[in-house]
C-alpha positions as CSV (number, residue, x, y, z in Angstrom):
1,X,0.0,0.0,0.0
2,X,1.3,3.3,-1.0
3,X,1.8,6.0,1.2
4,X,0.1,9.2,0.9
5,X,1.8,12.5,1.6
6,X,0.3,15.9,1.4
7,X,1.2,18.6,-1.8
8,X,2.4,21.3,1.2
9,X,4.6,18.4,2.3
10,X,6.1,17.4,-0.8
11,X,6.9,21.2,-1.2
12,X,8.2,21.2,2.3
13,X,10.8,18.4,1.5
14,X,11.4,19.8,-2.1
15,X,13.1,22.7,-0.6
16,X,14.8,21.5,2.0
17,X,16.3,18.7,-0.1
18,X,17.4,21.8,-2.6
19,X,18.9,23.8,0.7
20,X,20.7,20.8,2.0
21,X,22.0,20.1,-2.2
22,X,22.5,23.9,-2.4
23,X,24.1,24.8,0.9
24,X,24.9,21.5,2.7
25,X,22.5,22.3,6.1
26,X,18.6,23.4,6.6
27,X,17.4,25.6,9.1
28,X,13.3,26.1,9.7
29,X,13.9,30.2,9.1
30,X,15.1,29.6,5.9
31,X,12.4,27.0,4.6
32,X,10.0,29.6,5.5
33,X,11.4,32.3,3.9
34,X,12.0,30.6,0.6
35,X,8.3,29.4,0.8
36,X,6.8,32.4,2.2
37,X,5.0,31.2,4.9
38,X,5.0,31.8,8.8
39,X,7.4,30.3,11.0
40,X,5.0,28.5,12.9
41,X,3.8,26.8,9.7
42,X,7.5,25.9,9.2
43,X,7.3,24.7,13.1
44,X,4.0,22.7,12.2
45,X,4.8,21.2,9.3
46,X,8.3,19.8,10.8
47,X,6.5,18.3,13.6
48,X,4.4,16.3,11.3
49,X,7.4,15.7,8.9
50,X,9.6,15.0,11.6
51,X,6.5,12.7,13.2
52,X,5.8,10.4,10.1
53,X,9.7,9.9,9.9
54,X,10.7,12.2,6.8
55,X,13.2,14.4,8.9
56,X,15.5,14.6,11.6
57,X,16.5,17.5,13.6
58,X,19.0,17.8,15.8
59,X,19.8,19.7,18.6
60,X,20.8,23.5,17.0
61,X,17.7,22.9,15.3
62,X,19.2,21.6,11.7
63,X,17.0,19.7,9.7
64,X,18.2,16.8,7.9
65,X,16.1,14.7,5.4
66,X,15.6,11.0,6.4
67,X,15.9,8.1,3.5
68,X,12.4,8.3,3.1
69,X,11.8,11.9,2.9
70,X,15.5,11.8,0.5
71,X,13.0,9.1,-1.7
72,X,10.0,11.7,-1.8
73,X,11.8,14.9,-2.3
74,X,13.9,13.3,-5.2
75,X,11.2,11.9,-7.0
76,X,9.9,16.2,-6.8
77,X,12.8,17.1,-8.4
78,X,12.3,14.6,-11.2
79,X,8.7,15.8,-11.8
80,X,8.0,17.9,-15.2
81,X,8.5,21.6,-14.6
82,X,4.8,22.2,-15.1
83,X,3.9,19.9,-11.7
84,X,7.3,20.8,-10.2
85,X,6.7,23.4,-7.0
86,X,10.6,24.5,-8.0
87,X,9.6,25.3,-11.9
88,X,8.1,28.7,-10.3
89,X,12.2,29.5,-9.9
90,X,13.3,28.0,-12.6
91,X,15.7,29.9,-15.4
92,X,13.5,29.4,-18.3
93,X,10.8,30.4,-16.8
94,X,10.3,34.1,-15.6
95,X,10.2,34.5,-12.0
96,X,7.8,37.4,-9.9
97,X,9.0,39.3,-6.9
98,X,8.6,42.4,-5.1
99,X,10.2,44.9,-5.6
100,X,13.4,45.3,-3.9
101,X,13.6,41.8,-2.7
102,X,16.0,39.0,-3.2
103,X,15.0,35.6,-4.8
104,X,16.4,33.2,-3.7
105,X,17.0,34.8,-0.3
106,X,20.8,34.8,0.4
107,X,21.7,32.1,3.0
108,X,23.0,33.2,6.4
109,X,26.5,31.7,7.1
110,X,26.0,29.4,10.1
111,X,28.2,30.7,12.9
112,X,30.7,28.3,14.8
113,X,30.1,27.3,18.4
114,X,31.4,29.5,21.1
115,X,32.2,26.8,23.9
């Protein structure tokens, strides 16, 4: 029996599997600002992610995408542009933003522990 995931949760592990590709961690702020929703959405959806075993997080909060949640954000990526919740961003494909702001928003360096 297949297992059936939510569209907002695909999108949720689409972009975190592109932050992890892009910029080798995943932070909660981040995924909500790419999607541009609240960070208590971000803090919901986790839970539920994190709950049905399609992330991890550890203790500084970094999110890291489990084998299954790898399996379900891949198979995202491979989708045609046209279904794809990434072809919005795409190159060929003109993108709409404010005026003024930055797409993609620039990743924050992580800073090292201070112990």
């Amino acid at each position: 029996m297949a297992v059936q995931i939510l569209k907002a949760s695909e999108d949720y592990l689409e972009t975190m599997l592109m932050m992890q590709t892009k910029h080798g961690y995943v932070r909660s702020v981040d995924v909500a600002e790419h999607l541009g929703v609240t960070k208590p959405s971000v803090t919901y959806a986790t839970k539920r992610l994190r709950e049905n075993g399609y992330i991890e997080m550890d203790k500084d909060g970094l999110i890291t995408l489990t084998d299954a949640g790898m399996q379900i954000a891949s198979k995202m990526r491979r989708m045609p542009a046209k279904w794809s919740m990434t072809s919005a961003t795409s190159p060929s494909r003109p993108s709409v933003t404010m005026p003024g702001s930055v797409w993609p928003p620039p990743m924050k360096q992580r800073q090292p522990d201070r112990n």
